[in-house]
N, C-alpha and C positions, 0 to 999 in steps of 0.2 A: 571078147577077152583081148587085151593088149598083150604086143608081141614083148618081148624079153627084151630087145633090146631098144627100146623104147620107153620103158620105163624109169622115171628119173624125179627123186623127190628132191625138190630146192630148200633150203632153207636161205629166203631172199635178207630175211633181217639181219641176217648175219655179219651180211659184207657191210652193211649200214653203222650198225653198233659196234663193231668191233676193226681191230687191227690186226689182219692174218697175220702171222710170223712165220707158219711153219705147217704143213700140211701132210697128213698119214692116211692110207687107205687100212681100214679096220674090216674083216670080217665079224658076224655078228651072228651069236647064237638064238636059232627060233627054234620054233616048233612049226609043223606041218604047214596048219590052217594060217599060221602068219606068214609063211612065203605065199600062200595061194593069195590071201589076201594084199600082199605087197604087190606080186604078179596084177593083181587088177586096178593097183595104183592109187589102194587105198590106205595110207601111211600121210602120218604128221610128223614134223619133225622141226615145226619154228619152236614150239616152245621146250624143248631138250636140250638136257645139257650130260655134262660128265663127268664122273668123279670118283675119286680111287678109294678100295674100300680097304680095311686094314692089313688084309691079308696084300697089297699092293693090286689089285686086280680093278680092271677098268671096266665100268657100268654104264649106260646108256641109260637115262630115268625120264621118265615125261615122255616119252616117244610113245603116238598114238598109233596103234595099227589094230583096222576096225576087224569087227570080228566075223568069220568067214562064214555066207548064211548057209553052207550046207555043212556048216562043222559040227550042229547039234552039241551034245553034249561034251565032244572033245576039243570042244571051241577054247582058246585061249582068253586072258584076261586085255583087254587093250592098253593099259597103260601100263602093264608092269616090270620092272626093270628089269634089263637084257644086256647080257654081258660081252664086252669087246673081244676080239682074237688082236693082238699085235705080237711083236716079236717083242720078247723082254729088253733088248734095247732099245727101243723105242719107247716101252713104258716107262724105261728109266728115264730118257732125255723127255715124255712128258711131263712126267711128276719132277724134272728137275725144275721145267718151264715154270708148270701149275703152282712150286715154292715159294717164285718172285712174286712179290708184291703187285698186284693187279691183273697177272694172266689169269685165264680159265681155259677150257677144252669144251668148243662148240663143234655140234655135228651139222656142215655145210651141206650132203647131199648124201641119198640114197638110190642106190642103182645097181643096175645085173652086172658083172664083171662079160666079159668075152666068153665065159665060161657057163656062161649062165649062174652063176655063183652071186647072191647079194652084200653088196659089199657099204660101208658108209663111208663116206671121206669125213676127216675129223678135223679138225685145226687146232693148232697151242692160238690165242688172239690176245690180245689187250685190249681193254675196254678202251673206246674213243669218249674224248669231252665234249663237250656242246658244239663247242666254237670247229671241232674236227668235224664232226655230223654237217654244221652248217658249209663246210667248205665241201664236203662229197657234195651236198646239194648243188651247190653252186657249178662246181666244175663239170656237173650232169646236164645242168643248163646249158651251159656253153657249149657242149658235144652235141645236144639236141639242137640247138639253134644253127651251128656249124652246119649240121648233116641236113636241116632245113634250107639255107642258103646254098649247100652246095648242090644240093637237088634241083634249086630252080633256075641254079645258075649254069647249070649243064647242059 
C-alpha cells in the first residue's frame, strides 16, 4: 500500500493543451471504497473535465477511479460524477472565468492534503492553438538540450 503522502495523480496533458490562468484547490466528495482506491493510486484524471450544473454547483465528470477489490458489493461506479467542495467565491470567480469565450475548468492533479484529506487542484485555462503547442515544444527542446550541454560541460 502507498503511503498518503505520496500519492499524486498528474494530469500531464493539461499544461500541453491549455493556458493555466488561475489555479484553486477543490475538496472532493467520495465514498469509502474510492478513497481506499485513490489511497493505492488507482485514479485517472487526463480525460476529466468540469462543469457547473444549474443549481451553480461544480462536478467533476470522466474522472476514473477504479473499483476497490475488497469493496464487494458496496463498491462504487468508476466513472461517475463527483461533486467539488470550493468556497462560493471562488465558484463565482470560476463561472465568471468558464462565461468568457474559450476558458474551461481542467483538473491538474490529485493528492492527500497535509491532513490526509484528498484534495484536486483545478485550473480556469484557455485552450492553446497549434502554433502555442508547437512553441511549448519547442522551448522544451531547448531546456532539454541546455541541461544536456550543461551536464557535460561541468
Amino acid at each position: 500500500m502507498a503511503n498518503n503522502k505520496t500519492v499524486e495523480i498528474k494530469n500531464r496533458k493539461a499544461r500541453f493543451e491549455y493556458h493555466i490562468i488561475q489555479t484553486y484547490e477543490a475538496g472532493l466528495v467520495l465514498t469509502g471504497t474510492e478513497v481506499k482506491s485513490v489511497r493505492e493510486g488507482k485514479a485517472n484524471i487526463n480525460e476529466a473535465y468540469c462543469l457547473f450544473d444549474k443549481n451553480n454547483e461544480l462536478w467533476i465528470k470522466n474522472m476514473h477511479i477504479a473499483e476497490y477489490k475488497l469493496g464487494y458489493h458496496y463498491n462504487h461506479e468508476p466513472r461517475r460524477d463527483r461533486k467539488l467542495l470550493l468556497r462560493k467565491s471562488e465558484l463565482k470567480k470560476l463561472y465568471r472565468r468558464v462565461l468568457e469565450k474559450g476558458n474551461t475548468i481542467v483538473p491538474l492533479r490529485l493528492y492527500f492534503s497535509e491532513r490526509g484529506i484528498i484534495k484536486l487542484e483545478i485550473a480556469a485555462a484557455q485552450g492553446k492553438k497549434s502554433f502555442d503547442k508547437r512553441h511549448s515544444i519547442k522551448e522544451k527542446d531547448i531546456k532539454r538540450e541546455k541541461s544536456r550541454y550543461d551536464k557535460y560541460n561541468s
